[in-house]
N, C-alpha and C positions, 0 to 999 in steps of 0.2 A: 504494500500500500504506500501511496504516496505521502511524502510528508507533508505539512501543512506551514504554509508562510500566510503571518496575519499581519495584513496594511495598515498602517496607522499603527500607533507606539501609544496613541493617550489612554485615558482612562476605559473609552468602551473596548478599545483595541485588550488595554488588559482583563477587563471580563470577558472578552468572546477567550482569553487564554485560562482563565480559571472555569467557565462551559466543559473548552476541551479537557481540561485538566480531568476534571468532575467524572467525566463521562467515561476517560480511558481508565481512573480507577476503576471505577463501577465494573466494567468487563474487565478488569484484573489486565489491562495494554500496559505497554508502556506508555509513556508519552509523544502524543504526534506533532507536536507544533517543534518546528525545527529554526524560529526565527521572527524577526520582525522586519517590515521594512518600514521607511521615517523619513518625509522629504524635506525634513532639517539636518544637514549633514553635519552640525555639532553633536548629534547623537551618534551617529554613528558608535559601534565600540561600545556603547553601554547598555546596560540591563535594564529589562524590564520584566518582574517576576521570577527570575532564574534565565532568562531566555533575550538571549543575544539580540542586537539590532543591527543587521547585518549591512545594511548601506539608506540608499534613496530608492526609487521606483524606478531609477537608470536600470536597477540592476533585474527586472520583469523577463525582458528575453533572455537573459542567459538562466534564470530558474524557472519558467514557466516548463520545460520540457519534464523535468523529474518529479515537481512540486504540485498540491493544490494552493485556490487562495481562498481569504477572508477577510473582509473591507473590515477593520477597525475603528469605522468612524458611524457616529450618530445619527448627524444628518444627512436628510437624505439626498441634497444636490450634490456635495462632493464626494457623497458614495456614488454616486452612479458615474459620477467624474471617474473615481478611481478606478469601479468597476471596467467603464469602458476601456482603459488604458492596460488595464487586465487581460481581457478580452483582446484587444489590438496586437498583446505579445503572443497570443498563442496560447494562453492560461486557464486552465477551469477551477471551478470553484469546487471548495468544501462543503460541507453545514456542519450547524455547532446547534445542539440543541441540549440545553443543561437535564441533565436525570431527575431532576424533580416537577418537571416540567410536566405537564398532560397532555398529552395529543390523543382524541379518540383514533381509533383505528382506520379512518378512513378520508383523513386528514392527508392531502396533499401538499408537497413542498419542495421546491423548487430550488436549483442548484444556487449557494449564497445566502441561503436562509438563516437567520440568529433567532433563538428562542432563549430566553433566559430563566435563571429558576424561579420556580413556583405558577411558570405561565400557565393556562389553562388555553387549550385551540379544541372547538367543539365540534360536532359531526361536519362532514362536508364541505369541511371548509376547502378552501384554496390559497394558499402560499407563493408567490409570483416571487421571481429568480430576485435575490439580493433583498425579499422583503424582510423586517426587522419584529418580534413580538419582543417586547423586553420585561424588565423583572414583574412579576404579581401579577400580569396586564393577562382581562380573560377575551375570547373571541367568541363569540356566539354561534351558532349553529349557520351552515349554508351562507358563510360569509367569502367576500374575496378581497384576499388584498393581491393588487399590483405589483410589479416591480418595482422596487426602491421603495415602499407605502412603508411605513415608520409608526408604529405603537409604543410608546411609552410607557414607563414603570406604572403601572395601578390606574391603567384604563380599564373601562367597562363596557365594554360594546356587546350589543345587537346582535341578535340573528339577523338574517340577510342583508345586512351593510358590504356594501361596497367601498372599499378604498380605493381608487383609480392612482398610475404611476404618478409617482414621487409624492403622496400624498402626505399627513404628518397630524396625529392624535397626541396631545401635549400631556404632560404628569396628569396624572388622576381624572383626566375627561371622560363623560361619559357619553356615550352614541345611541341615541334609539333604537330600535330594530327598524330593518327596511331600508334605512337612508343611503346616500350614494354621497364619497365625499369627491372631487373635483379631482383630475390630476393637479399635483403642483398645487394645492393648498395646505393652512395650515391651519390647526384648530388648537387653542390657547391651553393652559394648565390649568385643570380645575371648570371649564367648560362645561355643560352638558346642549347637547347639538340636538334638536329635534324639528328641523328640516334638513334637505339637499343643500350641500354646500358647493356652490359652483368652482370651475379649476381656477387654480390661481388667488384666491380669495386669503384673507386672513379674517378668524372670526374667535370672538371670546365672550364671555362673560355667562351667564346665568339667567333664561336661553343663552344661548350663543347668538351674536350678532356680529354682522360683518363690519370690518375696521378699516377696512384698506384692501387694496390689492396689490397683489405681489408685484414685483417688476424682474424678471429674469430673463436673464439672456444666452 
């Protein structure tokens, strides 16, 4: 099996390494993460968790042939940035999905997927390449998130919500059932959403109400 290199060095980078950590105990493995990479190259050479940061993203083509990967970062625009640059050397991705995690049985997911501990992902669901469920956060039944779609620690969503790409459920919001949120939007901490959030949109508060819209490029 291949070893696993995780992108980004900061903080979520070191829980998707304590995930795998988690995990390869669980089945009595050794450990699979053989590395980090870090496009600050004052890091280079140092540790993060026991585990080496072996250069910048220069260095993708020359590991993507032995190596899987795993974006280490949160958000979801320069994950998909990173991802794509992943993808352009010729690389495939991992999953890390922590062992105390629930996924019923019939739960799909998609290469690049992070699940972190104590998540709950409910029947039917659907997981899109590089999507994110993170600590406590539950999914509801017959739900889809996108590619790059981003849940947050101790959300509560919905049966059949949609999250469309690069979508973003902020700390502790909570989502109705049914709703669709927009690609490329973002829904606030502490939110609860009970309409359609169109893409691009930013919305917060208790309902949630729209704030702004995004500006990307």
């Amino acid at each position: 099996m291949k070893g696993i290199i995780i992108v980004g060095a900061g903080g979520h980078g070191r829980g998707i390494l304590e995930i795998l950590t988690a995990a390869a105990l669980g089945r009595g493995d050794p450990p699979v993460v053989e590395g980090f990479l870090d496009d600050d190259p004052v890091r280079t050479g140092a540790q993060v968790g026991g585990i080496s940061i072996l250069g910048t993203t220069a260095l993708l083509p020359e590991l993507a042939r032995d190596h899987r990967f795993l974006i280490g970062v949160g958000d979801p625009d320069p994950r998909r940035l990173l991802a794509e640059r992943v993808l352009a050397a010729g690389g495939e991705f991992a999953t890390a999905i922590h062992p105390s995690a629930v996924l019923y049985r019939d739960v799909t997911v998609g290469a690049g997927v992070v699940i972190g501990a104590a998540a709950v992902v409910a029947a039917e669901t659907r997981l899109g390449p590089n999507a994110l469920v993170n600590l406590g956060a539950t999914v509801g039944h017959d739900c889809v998130l996108g590619a790059y779609a981003t849940v947050a620690p101790g959300v509560n969503m919905g049966g059949f919500v949609t999250m469309e790409e690069g979508s973003f459920a902020g700390l502790g919001a909570v989502i109705v059932p049914g709703l669709r949120l927009g690609a490329g939007c973002k829904l606030g901490p502490g939110s609860v959403l009970l309409e359609d959030l169109e893409a691009d949109r930013i919305a917060f508060g208790v309902p949630a109400r729209v704030i702004d819209r995004r500006k990307r490029h």
